[in-house]
Each structure stands twice: as C-alpha cells, then as structure tokens.
N, C-alpha and C positions, 0 to 999 in steps of 0.2 A: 696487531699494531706494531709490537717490534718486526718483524718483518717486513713490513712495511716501511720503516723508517730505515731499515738495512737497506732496501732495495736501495732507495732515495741516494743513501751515503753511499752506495755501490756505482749508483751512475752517476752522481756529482763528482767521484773521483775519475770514473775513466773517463769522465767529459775533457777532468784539468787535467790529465793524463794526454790526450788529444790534443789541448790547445798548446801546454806546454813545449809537444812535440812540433806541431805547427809551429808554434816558434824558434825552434832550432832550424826544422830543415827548411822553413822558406829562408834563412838566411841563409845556410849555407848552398842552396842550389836556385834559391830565385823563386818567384811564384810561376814562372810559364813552365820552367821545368820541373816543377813538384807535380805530382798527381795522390788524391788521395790514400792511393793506397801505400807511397811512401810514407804518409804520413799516422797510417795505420801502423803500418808495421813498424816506425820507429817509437810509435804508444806501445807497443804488444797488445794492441785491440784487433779482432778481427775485422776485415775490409768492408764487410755486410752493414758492421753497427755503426759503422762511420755515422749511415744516413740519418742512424737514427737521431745524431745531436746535432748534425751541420747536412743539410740541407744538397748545399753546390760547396765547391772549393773557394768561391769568395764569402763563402760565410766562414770555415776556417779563418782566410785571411782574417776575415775583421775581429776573430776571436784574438787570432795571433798579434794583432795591434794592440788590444786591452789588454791580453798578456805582455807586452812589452811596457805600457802605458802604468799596470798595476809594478812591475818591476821597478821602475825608473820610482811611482812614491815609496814604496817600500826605501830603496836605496836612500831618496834625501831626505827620509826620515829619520835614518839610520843617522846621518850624518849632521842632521840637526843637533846631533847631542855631542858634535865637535864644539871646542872653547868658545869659537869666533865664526862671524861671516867668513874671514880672508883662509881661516884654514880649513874650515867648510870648501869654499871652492879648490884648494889646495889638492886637499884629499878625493875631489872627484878629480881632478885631472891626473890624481893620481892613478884613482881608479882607471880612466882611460887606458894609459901606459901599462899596466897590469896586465889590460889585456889586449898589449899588442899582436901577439904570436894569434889570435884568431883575428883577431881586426884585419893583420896581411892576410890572412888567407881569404876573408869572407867580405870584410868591410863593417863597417859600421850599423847593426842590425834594424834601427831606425831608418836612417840616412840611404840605403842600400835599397830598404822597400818600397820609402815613397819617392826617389828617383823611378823606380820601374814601374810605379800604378802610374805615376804623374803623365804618362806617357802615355796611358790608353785614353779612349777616346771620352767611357764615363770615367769621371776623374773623382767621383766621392770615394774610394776607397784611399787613393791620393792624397785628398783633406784628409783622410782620419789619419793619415800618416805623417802627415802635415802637425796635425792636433797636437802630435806625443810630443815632437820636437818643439812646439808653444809653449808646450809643460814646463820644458828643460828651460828653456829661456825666461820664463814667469819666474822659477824657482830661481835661479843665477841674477836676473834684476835684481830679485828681492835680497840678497845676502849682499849685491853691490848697493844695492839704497839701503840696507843696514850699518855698513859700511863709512856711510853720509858722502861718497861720491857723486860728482856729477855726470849727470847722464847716465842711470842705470842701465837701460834700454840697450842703447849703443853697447856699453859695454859687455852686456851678455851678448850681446849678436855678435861682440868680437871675439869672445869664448868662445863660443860653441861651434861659428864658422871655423875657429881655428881648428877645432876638432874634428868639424866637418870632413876640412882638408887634409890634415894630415892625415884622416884613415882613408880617402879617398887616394892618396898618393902610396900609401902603406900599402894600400890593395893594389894600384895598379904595380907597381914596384914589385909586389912580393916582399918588402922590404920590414921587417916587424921594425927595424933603428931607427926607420921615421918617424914612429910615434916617440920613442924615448926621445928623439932630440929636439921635435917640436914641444912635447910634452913638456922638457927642461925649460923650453924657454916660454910658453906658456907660466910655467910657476914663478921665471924670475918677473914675468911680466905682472902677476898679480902681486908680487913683492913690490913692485916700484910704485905700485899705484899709489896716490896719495902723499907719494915721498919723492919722486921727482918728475917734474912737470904735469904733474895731475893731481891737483888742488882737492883736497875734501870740501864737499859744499859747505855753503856758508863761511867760508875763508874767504877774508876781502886783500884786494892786491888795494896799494896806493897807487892810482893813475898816476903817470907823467906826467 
C-alpha cells in the first residue's frame, strides 16, 4: 500500500514537473515551435513518458494554461493580505515591472499565448487563454469596487490592457524600460483615482 501511494506521489510530481515545464517554454518559444520533447527535456522526464500524462501537445497546452491560471490565484492571494484595494493593485503592477527583463524578451505569458491560439481555426484553446485573463480582470474589478469607485469594470480593462500594451511594446522593442515607465505611470494613475477627476461612488456633485 505504501508503494503504491509512492508511485501515485511519484507521478503527480513529474506530471507538475511537465506542466510547469510546459509553462515556461511555450512562452518562451510559442506553441508552434515547442515539440514535446522540448518539453520533456526541460522536465528531466524521458520523451516516451510524455505520452503517458498528456496525450497530444494541446493537451500540455491546456495543462500550461491551468498552470498559468493556478499561478495568477496563488499570486492575488498572496496580495490580498496587502493593507488596501489601491495598494493591492499597486503591488501587482509592481509585480509586472519586476519582471520586465523577461517580459522584453518573451512577452507577457498569458497575453503572448492567447494571441497565438486565437488565431487557429479551433479557437477553444483561445477561450481557455482568454479565461485566465477574465481571472485578472474579475480580481482588479473587485479591489476597484472595494475601493467604491465608479465603473469597476472599465477600470480594470484599463489596467490590464495597459499591461497588455506595454509588454506587447516591451517585446516587440526588446526594450525591458517600457514596462518601468508605463509601469510608473500606471501607479501614479491608480494614485489619482478617486482624488482627481474620478469621484468615489456615491459622491454626489451639485448640478449647475
């Protein structure tokens, strides 16, 4: 019986061993250019056992999504136990700019994957890459409506597109400065909110 439960924990690990790995190198080389067995060899799993836990290489992918997908709650969980909403989102844009130096090189490891599913013809891998980034934006609403701003919504779609863009620009630039200086003003802009010309809800102006 304990052998049996060794095996179990023996292939639950090089499973996450696999998907983890899957996660790096579809971002850093794309999914058309990955083949399993890069992804083998950057597990240290032999190329044979691949089959054993993913199938075809779009089953990696989808693995590598829920790997990106499980990282991203991990993270705003972590950050939930920042003081406030505003420095909650502070500290993830912080987070961004951190990690500019791979962002130029690779791009944004969300953003990077479902621009290139979005593109085939079956497009459900797409949506699930689609899903993660809903994640980000659900979690970012919710700290601007804790916040009592108006327009949550909007607001995190202006987040996260900014983030979008500047690792979209950082990548194609090569350029790691563009996340520091979007980044900058990404946080003076979460600073302003609320204090000048963007009203906390339920603040009433006196019509003219």
């Amino acid at each position: 019986m304990t052998n049996s439960a060794d095996r179990r924990a023996q292939a639950s690990a090089k499973r996450q061993r696999l998907t983890a790995a899957a996660a790096r190198v579809l971002h850093e080389q794309g999914v058309e250019r990955t083949t399993l067995a890069d992804i083998a060899r950057a597990a240290g799993v032999p190329a044979g056992n691949v089959y054993y836990y993913f199938k075809t290489k779009d089953d990696l992918v989808r693995a590598a999504l829920a790997e990106h997908g499980a990282r991203l709650d991990e993270f705003t969980g972590r950050l939930e136990r920042a003081a406030g909403p505003r420095d909650r989102l502070k500290a993830l844009v912080e987070s961004w700019i951190g990690e500019r130096d791979v962002i130029a090189r690779h791009g944004c490891p969300t953003g990077t994957l479902a621009a290139e599913l979005g593109k085939r013809a079956d497009d459900a891998l797409g949506t699930e890459a689609g899903a993660v980034l809903r994640r980000l934006l659900d979690w970012a609403a919710g700290q601007f409506r804790e916040l009592g701003l108006p327009g949550p919504e909007d607001l995190a779609l202006t987040l996260v597109s900014g983030y979008q863009g500047m690792s979209l620009m950082a990548h194609a630039l090569r350029d790691p400065d563009v996340m520091t200086r979007e980044g900058a003003r990404l946080l003076r802009w979460l600073d302003s909110l609320g204090t000048q010309g963007a009203p906390v809800a339920g603040s009433s102006r006196r019509s003219s």
